[in-house]
C-alpha positions in Angstrom: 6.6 17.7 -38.9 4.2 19.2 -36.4 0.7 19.2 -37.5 -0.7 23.0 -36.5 -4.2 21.5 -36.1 -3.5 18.4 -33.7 0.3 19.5 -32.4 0.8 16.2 -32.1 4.4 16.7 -31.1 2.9 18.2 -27.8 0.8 15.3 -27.4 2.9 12.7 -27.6 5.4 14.4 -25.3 2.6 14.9 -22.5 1.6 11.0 -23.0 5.1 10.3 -22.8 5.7 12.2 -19.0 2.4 10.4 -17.9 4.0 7.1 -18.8 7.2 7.8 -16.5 5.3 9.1 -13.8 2.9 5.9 -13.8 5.8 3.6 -14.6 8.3 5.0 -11.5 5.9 4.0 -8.9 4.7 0.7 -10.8 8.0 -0.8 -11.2 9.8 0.6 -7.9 7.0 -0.2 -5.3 3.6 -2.0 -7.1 5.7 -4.8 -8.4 7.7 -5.4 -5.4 5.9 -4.3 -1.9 2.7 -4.7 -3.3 2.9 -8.7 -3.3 2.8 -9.3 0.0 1.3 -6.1 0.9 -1.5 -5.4 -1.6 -2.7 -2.1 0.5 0.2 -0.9 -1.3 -2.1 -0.2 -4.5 -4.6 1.8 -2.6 -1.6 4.1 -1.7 -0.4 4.3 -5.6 -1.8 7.9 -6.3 0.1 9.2 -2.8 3.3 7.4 -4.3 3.1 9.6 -7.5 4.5 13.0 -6.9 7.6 11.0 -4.7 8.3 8.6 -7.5 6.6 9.8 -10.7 7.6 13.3 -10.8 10.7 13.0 -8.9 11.7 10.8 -11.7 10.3 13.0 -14.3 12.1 15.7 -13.1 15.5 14.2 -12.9 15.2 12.8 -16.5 14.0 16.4 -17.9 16.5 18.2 -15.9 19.0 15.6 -17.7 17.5 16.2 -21.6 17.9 19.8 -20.7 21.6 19.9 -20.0 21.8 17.3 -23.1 23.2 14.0 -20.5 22.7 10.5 -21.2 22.5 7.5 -19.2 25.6 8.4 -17.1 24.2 11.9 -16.1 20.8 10.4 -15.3 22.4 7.4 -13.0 24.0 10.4 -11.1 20.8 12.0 -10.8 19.4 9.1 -9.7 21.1 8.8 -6.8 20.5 12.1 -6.0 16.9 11.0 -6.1 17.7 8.2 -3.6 19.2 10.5 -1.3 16.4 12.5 -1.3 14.0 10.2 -0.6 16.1 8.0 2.1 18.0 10.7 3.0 15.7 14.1 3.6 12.7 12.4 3.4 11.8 9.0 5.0 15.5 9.6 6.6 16.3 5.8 7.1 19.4 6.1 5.9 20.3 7.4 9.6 17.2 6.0 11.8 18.4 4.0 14.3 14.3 2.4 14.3 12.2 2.7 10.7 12.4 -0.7 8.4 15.5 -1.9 11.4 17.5 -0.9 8.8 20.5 -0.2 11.6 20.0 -4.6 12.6 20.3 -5.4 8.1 24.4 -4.8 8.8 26.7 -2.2 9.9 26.2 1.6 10.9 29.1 3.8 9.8 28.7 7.5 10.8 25.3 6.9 11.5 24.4 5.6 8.6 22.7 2.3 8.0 24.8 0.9 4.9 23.9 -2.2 4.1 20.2 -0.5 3.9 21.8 2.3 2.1 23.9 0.0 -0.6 20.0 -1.8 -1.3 18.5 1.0 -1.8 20.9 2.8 -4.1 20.9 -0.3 -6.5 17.2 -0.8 -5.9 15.8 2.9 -6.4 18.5 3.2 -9.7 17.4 0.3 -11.6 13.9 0.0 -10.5 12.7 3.4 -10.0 15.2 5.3 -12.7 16.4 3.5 -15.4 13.6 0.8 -16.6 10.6 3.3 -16.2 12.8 5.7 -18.4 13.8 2.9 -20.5 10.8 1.8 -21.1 9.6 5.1 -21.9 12.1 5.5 -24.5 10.9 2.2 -26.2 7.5 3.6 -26.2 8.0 7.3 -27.3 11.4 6.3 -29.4 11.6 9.9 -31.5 11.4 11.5 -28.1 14.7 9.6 -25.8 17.0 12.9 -26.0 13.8 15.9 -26.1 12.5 17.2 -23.0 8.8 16.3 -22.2 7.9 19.4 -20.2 7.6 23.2 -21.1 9.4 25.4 -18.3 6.6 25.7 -16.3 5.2 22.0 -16.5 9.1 21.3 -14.4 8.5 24.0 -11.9 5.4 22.2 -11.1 6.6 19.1 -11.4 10.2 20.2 -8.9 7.6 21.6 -6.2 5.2 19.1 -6.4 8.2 16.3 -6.2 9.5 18.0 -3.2 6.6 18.7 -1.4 6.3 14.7 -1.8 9.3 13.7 -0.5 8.6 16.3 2.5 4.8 14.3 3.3 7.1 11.1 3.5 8.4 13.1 6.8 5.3 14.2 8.0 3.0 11.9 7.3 4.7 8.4 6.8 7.3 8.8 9.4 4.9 10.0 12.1 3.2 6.9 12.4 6.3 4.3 11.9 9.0 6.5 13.4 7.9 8.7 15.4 9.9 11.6 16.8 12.9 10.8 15.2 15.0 14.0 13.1 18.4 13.2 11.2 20.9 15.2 12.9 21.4 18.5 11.4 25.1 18.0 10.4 24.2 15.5 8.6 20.9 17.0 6.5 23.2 20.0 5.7 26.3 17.8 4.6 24.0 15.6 2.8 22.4 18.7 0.6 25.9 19.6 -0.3 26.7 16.0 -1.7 23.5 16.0 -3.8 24.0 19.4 -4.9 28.3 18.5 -6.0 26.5 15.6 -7.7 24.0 17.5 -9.5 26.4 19.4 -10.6 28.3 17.4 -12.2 25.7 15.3 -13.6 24.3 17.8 -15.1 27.4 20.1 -16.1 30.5 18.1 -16.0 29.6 15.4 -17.7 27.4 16.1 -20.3 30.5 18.0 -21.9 33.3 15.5 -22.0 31.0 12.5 -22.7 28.1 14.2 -25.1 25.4 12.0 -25.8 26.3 9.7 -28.9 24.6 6.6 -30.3 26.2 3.5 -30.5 27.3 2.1 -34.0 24.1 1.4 -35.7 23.5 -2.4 -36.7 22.6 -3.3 -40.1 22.5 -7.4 -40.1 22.6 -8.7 -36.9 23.7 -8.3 -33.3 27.3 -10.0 -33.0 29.3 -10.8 -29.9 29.5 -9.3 -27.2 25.9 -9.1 -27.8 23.9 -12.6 -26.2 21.0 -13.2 -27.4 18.0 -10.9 -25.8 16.7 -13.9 -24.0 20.1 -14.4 -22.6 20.1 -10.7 -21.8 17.5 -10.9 -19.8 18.0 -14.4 -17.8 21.6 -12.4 -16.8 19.5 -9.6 -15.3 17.2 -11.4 -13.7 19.8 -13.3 -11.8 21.3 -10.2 -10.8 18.5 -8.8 -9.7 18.0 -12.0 -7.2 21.4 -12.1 -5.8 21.4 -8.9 -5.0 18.8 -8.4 -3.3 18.8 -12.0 -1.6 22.3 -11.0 -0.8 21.1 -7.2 1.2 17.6 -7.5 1.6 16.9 -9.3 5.5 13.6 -11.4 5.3 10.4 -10.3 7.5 7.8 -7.8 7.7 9.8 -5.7 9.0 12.8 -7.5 7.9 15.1 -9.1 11.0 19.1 -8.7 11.1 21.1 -8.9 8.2 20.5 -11.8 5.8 24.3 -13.5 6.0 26.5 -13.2 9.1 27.6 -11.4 12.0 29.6 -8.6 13.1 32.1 -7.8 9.7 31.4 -10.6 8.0 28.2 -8.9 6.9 30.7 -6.9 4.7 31.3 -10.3 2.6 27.7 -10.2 1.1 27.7 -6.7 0.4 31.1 -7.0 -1.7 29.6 -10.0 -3.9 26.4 -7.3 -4.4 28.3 -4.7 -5.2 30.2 -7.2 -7.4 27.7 -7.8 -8.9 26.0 -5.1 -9.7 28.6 -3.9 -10.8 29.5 -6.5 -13.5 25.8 -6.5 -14.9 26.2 -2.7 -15.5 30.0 -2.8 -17.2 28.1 -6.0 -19.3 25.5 -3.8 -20.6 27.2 -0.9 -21.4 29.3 -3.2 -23.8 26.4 -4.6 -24.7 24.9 -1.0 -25.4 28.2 0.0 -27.3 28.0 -2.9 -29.1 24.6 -2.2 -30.7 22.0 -3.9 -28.9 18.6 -3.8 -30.0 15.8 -2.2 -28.7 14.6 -6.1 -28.5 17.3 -6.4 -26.0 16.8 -3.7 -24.2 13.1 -5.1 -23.5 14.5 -8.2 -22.2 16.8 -6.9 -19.9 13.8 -4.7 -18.3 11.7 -7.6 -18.5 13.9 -10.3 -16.4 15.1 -7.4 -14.1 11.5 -7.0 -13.4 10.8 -10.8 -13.2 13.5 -11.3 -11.0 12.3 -8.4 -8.2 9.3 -9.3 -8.1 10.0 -13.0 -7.6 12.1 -12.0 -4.6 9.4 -11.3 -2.2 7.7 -14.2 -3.3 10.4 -16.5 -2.7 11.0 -14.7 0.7 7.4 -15.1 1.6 7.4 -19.1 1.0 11.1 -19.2 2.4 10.3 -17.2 5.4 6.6 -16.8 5.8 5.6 -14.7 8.9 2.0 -16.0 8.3 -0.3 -17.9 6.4 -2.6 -14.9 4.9 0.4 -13.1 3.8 1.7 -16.8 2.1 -1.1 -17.0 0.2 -1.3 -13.2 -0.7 2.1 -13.0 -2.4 1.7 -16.5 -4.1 -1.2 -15.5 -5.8 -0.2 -11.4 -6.2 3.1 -12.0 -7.2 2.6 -14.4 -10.2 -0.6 -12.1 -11.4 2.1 -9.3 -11.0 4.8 -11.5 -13.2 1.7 -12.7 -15.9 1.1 -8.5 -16.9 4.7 -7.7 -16.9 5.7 -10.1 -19.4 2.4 -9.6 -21.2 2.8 -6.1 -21.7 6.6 -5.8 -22.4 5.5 -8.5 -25.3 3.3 -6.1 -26.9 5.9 -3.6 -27.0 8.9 -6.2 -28.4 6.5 -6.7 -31.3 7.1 -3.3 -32.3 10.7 -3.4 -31.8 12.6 -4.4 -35.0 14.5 -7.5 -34.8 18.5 -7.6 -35.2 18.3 -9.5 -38.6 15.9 -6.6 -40.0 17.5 -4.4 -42.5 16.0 -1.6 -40.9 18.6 0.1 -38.5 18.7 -0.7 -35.1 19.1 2.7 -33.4 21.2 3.0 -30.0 19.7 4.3 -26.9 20.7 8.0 -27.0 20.0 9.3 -23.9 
């Protein structure tokens, strides 16, 4: 019941968006480019309105039309268009990050930089931070955060951020460069078709449902959460050790010439897309919240571990070593302490309390 004197309803929705909009730029960028290059947490508050509200948005847009985790992966890749698409426009840049040397260019677009970042910006910028945020705020996983106005805001100020990625960011490290018009236009049509469904379609053959609540304990084909999470951090590091070149800026693709490039990117789409069809059993099967924190938690482990590896590997020179062996493990220490404060909340599989699903 909402209390008329503290509205603490209101409250703990407006603590709740401030979460997701700190969490979207911690786990996509902070946790990653910020090993190697710890400038990267001077430029946090700049990354907000890109990733925190362009996240925020997405995920109230899809509690508004009553989606769930499909609608929001949709609308998550219309968030990584957006970004690599209208705004920093690498998808198509022939120069910025080299993404045209990571593999082959097909219509003039970069896709083995295109196939990283759409697993990249879904898991790490999307789905943890909202989550997490769901594990936090649990009463709140299907209810909006933001009044009508507060998303209007929020929509400007997200787009307005992905247009300073052009006019600011770009300027400097790819100077002069404009996707084709053709292509801008085509591309607004696909993320408007996909919005569209996402956030019409699908929401009304597949409503939001919880999976069969759990009253003793998680059975097969539910591991065990630490199992859970050992299986996503693995994922995480083929996947992007598979796609993602080594080097700052990163140097030709990381396996093979010519079309054998295509091999690697089949075994990361593979996987990828095993890990997901896994945890949507998983999820249908009644996994925990405890799970849940686990698979966040190694995903996490395991991208940040990446450019550690890649900076020992393939060091490009000795201060930037010593930075990510000593940035990255700090970075690894407060992500596993804090997601261990919030799984001694979580209720256990064995408790007699009900393990509710994720619902949206």
């Amino acid at each position: 019941m909402t209390d008329p004197v503290t509205n603490r309803p209101t409250r703990r929705r407006g603590k709740a968006a401030w979460l997701l909009v700190l969490l979207a730029p911690l786990c996509a960028e902070l946790a990653f480019s910020a090993v190697g290059m710890p400038i990267m947490w001077l430029a946090f508050p700049f990354l907000i309105p890109m990733y925190g509200l362009g996240v925020l948005v997405i995920r109230e847009l899809v509690a508004r039309a009553g989606g769930g985790w499909p609608s929001l992966l949709l609308m998550g890749l219309v968030y990584e268009l957006a970004e690599d698409g209208l705004g920093l426009q690498a998808l198509t840049s022939p120069v910025l990050y080299n993404a045209a040397e990571w593999g082959p260019r097909v219509l003039g677009v970069n896709l083995t930089y295109w196939e990283s970042q759409i697993g990249y910006h879904l898991a790490f910028s999307v789905l943890i931070p909202v989550m997490i945020t769901n594990l936090v705020f649990p009463e709140l996983r299907a209810e909006p955060y933001l009044r009508r106005r507060g998303l209007i805001i929020s929509g400007v100020a997200a787009v307005l951020g992905i247009a300073m990625l052009k006019i600011v960011f770009t300027s400097t490290t790819d100077p002069g460069y404009l996707a084709p018009l053709p292509y801008l236009i085509g591309l607004v049509i696909v993320m408007i078709i996909i919005s569209f469904v996402a956030l019409r379609v699908i929401p009304k053959r597949f409503p939001v449902t919880a999976p069969p609540a759990v009253l003793q304990e998680v059975r097969p084909p539910v591991p065990r959460p630490v199992v859970a999470g050992l299986i996503t951090a693995a994922a995480t590091l083929i996947f992007l050790g598979l796609l993602m070149p080594p080097g700052n800026p990163p140097q030709g693709p990381v396996i093979g010439e010519g079309n054998f490039v295509f091999l690697p990117m089949t075994v990361a789409a593979a996987v990828a897309v095993i890990t997901a069809v896994l945890i949507i059993r998983w999820h249908h099967a009644g996994m925990s919240d405890l799970h849940r924190i686990w698979l966040a938690g190694g995903a996490l482990v395991g991208h940040t571990t990446f450019p550690i590896a890649m900076a020992l590997l393939h060091p490009t020179d000795q201060l930037s070593t010593i930075v990510a062996v000593t940035t990255g493990p700090l970075v690894i220490l407060v992500t596993v302490w804090l997601l261990s404060r919030l799984a001694k909340k979580a209720p256990r599989p064995s408790s007699p309390e009900l393990v509710e699903g994720q619902a949206s």
